[in-house]
Z-matrix of the N, CA and C atoms (Angstrom, degrees):
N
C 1 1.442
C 2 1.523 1 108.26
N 3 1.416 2 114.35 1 138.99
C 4 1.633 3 105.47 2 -167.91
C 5 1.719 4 82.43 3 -95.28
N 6 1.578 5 99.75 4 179.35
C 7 1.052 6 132.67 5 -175.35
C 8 1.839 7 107.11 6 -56.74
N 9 1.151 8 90.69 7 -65.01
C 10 1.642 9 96.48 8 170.26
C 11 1.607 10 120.10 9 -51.33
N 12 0.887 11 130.98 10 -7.62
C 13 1.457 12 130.26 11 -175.97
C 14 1.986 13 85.88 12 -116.28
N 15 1.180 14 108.98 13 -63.18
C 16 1.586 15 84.60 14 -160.79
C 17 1.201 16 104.85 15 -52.29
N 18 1.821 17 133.30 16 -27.81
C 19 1.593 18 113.17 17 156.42
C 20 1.148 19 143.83 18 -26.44
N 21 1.566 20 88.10 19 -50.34
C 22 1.589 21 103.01 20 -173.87
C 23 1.498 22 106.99 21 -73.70
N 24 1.305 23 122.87 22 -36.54
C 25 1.977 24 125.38 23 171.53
C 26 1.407 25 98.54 24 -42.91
N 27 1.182 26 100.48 25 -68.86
C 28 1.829 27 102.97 26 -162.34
C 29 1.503 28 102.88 27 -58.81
N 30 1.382 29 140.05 28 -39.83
C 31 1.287 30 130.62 29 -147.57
C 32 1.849 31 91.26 30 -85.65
N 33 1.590 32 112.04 31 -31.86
C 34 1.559 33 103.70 32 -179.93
C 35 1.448 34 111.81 33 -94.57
N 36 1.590 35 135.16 34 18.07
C 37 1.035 36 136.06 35 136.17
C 38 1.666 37 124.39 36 -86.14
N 39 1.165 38 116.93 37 -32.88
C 40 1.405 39 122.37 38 150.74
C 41 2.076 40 116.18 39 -31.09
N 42 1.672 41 90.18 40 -83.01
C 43 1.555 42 106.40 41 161.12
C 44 1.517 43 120.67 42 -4.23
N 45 1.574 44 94.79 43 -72.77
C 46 1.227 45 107.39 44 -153.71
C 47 1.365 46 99.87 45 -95.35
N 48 0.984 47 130.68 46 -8.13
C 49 1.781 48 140.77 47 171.81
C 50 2.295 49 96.10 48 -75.24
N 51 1.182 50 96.54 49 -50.06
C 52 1.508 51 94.30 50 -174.07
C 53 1.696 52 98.40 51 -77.63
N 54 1.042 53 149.15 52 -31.83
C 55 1.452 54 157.57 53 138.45
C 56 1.494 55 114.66 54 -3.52
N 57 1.148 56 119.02 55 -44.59
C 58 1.506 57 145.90 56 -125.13
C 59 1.893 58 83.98 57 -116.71
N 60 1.306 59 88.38 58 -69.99
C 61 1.868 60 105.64 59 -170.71
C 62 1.477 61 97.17 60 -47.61
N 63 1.815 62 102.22 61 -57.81
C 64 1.739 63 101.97 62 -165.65
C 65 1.854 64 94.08 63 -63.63
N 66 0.904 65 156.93 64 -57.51
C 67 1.454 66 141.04 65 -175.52
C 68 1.252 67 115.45 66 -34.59
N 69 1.467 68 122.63 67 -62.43
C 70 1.667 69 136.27 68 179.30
C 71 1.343 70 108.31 69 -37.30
N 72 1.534 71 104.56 70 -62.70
C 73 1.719 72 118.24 71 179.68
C 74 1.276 73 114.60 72 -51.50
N 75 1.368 74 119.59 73 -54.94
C 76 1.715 75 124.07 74 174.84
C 77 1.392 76 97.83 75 -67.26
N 78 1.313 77 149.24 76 -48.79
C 79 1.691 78 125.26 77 -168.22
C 80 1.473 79 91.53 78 -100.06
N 81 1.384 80 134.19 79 63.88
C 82 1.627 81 147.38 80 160.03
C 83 1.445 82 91.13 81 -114.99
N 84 1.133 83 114.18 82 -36.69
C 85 1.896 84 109.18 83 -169.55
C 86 1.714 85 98.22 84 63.41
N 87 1.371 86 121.33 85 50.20
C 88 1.344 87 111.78 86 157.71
C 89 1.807 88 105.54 87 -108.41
N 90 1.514 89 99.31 88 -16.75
C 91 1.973 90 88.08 89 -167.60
C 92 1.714 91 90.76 90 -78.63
N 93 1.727 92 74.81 91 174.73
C 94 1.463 93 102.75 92 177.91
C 95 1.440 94 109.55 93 -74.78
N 96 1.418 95 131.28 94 -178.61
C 97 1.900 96 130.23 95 163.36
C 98 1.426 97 75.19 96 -63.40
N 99 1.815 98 135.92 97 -96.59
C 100 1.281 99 114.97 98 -153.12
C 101 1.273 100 131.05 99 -42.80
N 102 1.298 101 125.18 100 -40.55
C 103 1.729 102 120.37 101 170.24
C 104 1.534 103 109.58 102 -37.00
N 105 1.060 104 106.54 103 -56.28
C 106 1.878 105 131.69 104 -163.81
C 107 1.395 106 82.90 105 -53.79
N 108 1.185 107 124.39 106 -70.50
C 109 1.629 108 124.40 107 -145.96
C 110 1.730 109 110.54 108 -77.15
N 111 1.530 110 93.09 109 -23.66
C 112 1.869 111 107.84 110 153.25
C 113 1.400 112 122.20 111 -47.22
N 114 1.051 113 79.22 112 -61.25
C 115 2.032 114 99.82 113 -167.34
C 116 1.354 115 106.74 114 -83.51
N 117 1.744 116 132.72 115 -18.38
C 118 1.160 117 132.43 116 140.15
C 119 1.560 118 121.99 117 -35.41
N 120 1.473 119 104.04 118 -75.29
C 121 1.646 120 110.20 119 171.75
C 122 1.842 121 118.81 120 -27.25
N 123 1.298 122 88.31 121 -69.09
C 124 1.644 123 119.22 122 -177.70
C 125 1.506 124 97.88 123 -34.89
N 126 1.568 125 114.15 124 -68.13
C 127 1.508 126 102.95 125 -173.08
C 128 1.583 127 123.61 126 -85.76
N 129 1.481 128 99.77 127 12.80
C 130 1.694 129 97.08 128 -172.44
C 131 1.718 130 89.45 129 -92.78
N 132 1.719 131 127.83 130 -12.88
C 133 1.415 132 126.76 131 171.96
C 134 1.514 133 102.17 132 -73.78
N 135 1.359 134 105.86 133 -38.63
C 136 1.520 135 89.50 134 -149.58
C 137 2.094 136 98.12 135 -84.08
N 138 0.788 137 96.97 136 -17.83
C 139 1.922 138 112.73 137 173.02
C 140 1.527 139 92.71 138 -63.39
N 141 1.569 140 125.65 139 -68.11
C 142 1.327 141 115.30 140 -170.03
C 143 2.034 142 107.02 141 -54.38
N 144 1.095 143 91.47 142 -42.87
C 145 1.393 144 108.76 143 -175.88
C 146 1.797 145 117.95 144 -41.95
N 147 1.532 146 95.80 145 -44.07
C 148 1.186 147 120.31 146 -169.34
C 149 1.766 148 107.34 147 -94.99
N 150 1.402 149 121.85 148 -22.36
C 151 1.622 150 121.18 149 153.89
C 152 1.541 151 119.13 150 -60.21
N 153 1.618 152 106.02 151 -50.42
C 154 1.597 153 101.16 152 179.20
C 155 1.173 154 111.19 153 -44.98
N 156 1.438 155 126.66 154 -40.11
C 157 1.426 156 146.21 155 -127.66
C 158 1.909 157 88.52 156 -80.31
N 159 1.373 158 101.60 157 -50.33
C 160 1.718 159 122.83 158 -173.74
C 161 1.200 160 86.28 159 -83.83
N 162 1.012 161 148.68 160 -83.64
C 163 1.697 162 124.85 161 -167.35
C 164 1.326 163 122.01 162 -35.90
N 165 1.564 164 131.67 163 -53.82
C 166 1.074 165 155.12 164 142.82
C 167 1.646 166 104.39 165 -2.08
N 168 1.298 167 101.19 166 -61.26
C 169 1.696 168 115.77 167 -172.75
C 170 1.956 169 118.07 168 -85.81
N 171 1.328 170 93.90 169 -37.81
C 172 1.680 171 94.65 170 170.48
C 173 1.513 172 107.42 171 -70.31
N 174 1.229 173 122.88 172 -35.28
C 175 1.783 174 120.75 173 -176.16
C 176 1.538 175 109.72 174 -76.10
N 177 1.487 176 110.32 175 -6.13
C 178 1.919 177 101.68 176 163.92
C 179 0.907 178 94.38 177 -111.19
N 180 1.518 179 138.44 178 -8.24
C 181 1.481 180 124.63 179 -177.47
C 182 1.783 181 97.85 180 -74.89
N 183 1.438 182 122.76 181 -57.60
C 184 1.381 183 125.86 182 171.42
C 185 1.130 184 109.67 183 -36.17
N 186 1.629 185 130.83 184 -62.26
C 187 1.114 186 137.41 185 170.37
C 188 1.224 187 120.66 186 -6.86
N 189 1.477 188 108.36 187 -85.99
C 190 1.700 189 135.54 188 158.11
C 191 0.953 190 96.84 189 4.08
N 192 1.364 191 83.39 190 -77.90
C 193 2.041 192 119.30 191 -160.10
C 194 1.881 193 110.39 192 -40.22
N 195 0.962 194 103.73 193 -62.52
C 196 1.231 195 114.95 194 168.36
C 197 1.613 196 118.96 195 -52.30
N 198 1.226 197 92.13 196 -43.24
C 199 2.204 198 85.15 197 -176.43
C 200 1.393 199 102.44 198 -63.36
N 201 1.320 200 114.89 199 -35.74
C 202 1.571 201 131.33 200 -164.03
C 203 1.287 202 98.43 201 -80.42
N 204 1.307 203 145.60 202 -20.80
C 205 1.493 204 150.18 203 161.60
C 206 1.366 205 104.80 204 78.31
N 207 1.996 206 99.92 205 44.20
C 208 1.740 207 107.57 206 158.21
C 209 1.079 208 107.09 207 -112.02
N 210 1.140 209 141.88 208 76.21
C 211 1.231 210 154.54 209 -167.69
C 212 1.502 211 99.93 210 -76.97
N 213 1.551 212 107.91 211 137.29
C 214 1.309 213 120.43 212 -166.26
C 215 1.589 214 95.42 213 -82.42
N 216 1.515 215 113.60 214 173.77
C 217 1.434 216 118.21 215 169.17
C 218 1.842 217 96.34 216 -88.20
N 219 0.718 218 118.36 217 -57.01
C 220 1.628 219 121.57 218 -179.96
C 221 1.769 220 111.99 219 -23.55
């Protein structure tokens, strides 16, 4: 795994680890409407953030797939 990809592992386990927290916190019913609508924003980036992340990873997984001449049905 090059350097650039094990970045990219850790940064979309990071993501989705802070993802996780901001959910708990918003269904705790301790924030405010503004906190909520904060921490709304916050995780609707890190969700988009965290799709590229899996797209990102299925299009070298195909990749592979393809050099290796297992070509998906998709």
């Amino acid at each position: 795994m090059s350097e650039k990809e094990e970045h990219t592992a850790v940064d979309f386990e990071k993501d989705i680890a802070e993802l996780e927290a901001l959910v708990s916190k918003m269904e705790s019913g301790e924030l405010t409407l503004e906190e909520s609508l904060t921490a709304f924003e916050k995780g609707v980036g890190l969700a988009r953030r965290c799709q590229r992340s899996l797209a990102d990873a299925e299009a070298r997984v195909a990749k592979l797939m393809k050099e290796m001449n297992f070509e998906s049905d998709d």
